[in-house]
N, CA, C and O atoms as CSV, one atom per row, in Angstrom:
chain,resi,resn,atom,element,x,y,z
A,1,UNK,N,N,5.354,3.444,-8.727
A,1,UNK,CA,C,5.196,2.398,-9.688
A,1,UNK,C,C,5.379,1.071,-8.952
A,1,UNK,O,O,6.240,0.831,-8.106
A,2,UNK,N,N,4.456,0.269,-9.397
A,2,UNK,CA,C,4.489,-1.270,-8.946
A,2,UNK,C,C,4.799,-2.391,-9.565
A,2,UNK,O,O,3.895,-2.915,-10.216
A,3,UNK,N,N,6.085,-3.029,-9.533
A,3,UNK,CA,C,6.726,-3.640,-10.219
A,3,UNK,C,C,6.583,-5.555,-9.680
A,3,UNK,O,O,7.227,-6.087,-8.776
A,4,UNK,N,N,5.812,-6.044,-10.353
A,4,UNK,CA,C,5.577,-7.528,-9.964
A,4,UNK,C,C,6.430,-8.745,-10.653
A,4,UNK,O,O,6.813,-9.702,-9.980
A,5,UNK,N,N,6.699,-8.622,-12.078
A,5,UNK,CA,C,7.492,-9.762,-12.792
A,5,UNK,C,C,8.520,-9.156,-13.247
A,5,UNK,O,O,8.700,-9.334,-14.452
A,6,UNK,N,N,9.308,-8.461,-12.686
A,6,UNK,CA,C,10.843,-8.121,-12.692
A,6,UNK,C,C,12.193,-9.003,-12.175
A,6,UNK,O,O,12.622,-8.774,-11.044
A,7,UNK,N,N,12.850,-10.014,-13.028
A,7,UNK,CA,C,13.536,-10.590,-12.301
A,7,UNK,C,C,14.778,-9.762,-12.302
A,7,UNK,O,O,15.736,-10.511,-12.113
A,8,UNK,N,N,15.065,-8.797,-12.408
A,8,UNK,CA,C,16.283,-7.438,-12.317
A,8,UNK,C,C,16.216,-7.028,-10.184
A,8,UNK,O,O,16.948,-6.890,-9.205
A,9,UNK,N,N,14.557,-7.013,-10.677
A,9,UNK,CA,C,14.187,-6.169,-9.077
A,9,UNK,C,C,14.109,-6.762,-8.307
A,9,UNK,O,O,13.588,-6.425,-7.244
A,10,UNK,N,N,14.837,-8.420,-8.666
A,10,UNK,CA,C,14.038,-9.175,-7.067
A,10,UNK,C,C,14.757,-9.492,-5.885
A,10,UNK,O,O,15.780,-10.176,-5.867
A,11,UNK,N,N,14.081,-8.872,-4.679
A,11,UNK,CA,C,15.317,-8.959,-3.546
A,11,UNK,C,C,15.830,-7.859,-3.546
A,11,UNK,O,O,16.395,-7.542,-2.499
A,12,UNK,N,N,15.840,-6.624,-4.972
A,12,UNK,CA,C,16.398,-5.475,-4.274
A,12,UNK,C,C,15.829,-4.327,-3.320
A,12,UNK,O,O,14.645,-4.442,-3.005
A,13,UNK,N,N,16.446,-3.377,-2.889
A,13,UNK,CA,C,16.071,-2.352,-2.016
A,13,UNK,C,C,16.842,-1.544,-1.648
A,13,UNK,O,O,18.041,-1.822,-1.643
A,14,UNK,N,N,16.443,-0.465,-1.283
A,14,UNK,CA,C,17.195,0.724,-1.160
A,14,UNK,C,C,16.864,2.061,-1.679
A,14,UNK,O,O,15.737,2.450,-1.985
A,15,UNK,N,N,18.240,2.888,-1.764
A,15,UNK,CA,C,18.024,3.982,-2.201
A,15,UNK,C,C,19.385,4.430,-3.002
A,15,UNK,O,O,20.539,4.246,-2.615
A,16,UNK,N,N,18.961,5.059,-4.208
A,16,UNK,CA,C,19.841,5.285,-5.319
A,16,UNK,C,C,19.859,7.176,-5.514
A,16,UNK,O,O,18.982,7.461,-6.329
A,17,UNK,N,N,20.374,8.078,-5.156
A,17,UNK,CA,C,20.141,9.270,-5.407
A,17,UNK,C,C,19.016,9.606,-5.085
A,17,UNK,O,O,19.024,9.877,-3.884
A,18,UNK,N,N,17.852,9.759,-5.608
A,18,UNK,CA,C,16.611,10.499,-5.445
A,18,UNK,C,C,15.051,9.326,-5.897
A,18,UNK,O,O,13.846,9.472,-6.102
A,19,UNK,N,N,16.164,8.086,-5.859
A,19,UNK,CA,C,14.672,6.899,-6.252
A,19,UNK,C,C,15.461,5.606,-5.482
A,19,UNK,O,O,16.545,5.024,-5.507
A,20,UNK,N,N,13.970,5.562,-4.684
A,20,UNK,CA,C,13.859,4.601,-3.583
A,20,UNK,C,C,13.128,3.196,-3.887
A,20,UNK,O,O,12.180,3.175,-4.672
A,21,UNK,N,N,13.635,1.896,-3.184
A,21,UNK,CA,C,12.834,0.727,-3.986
A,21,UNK,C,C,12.968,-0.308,-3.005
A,21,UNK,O,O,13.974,-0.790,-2.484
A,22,UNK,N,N,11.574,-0.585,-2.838
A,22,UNK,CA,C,10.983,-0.623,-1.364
A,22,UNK,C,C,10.173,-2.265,-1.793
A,22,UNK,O,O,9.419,-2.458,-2.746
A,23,UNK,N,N,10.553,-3.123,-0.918
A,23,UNK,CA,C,10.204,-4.529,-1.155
A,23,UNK,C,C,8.619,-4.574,-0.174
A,23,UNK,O,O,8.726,-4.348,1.031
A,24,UNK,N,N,7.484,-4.812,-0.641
A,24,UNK,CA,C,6.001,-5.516,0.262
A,24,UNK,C,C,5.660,-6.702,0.153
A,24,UNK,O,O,4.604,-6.833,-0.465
A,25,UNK,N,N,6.286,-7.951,0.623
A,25,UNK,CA,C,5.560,-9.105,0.176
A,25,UNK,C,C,6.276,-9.361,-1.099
A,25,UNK,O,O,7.498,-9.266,-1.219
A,26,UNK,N,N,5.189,-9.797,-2.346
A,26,UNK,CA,C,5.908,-10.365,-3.751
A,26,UNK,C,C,5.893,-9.199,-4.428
A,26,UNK,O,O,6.114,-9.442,-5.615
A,27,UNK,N,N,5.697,-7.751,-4.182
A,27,UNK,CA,C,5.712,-6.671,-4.959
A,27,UNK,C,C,7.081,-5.553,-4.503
A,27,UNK,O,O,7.584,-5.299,-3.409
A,28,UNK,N,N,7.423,-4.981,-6.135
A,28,UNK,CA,C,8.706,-3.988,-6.075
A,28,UNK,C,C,8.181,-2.511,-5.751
A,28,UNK,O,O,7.403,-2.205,-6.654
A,29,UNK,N,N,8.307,-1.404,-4.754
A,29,UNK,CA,C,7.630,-0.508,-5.131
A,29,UNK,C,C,8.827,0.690,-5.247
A,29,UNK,O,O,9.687,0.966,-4.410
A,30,UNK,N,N,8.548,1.397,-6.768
A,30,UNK,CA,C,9.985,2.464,-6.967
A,30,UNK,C,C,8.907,4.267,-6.966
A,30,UNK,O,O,8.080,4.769,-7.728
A,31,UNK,N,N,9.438,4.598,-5.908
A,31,UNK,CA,C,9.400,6.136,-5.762
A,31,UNK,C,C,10.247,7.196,-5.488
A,31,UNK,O,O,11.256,6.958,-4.825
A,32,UNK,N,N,10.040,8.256,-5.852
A,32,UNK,CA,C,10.649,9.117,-5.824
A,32,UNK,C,C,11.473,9.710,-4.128
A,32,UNK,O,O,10.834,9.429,-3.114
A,33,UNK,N,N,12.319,10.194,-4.016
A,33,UNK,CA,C,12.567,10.560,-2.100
A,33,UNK,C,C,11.681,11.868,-2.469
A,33,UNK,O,O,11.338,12.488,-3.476
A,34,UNK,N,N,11.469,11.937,-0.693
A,34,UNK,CA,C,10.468,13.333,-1.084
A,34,UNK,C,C,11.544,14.403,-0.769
A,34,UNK,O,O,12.606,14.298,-0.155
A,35,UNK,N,N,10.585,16.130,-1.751
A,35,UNK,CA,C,11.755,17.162,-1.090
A,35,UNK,C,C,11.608,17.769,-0.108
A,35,UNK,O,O,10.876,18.758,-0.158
A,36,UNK,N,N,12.367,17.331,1.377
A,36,UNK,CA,C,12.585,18.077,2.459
A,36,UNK,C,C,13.329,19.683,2.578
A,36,UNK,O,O,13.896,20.156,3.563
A,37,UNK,N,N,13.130,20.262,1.347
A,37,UNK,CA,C,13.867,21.550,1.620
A,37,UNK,C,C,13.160,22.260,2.350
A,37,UNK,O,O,13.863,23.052,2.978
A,38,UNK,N,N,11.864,22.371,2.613
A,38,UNK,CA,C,10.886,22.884,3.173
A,38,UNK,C,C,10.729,22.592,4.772
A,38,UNK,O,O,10.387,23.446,5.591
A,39,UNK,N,N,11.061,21.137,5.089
A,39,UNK,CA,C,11.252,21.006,6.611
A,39,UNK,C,C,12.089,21.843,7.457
A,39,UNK,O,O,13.130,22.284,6.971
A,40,UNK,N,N,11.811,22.088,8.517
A,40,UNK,CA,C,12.675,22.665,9.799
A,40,UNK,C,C,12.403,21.920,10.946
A,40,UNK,O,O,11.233,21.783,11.303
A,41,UNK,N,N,13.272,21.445,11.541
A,41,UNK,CA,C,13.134,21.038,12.678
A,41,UNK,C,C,12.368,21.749,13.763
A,41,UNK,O,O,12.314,22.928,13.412
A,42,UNK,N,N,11.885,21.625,14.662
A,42,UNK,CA,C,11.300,21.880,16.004
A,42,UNK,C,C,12.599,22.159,17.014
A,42,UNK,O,O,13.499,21.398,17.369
A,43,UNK,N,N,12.358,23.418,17.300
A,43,UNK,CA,C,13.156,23.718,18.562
A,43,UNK,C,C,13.229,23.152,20.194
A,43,UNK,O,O,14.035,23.645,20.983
């Protein structure tokens, strides 16, 4: 989701549990973390 006239969201960023919120320029962007249960590292 792309969040443009939010004055709650402005300047923030980060990560909250499982939703991430990611600053581009004048836009908020809120997504989900992805699920790594499936990754394995490389030996």
């Amino acid at each position: 989701m792309i969040v443009t006239d939010n004055p709650l969201l402005a300047g923030v960023f980060g990560k909250l549990k499982n939703i991430i919120v990611k600053q581009y320029k004048d836009k908020t962007v809120i997504t989900g973390a992805p699920d790594m249960s499936a990754w394995f590292p490389d030996a």
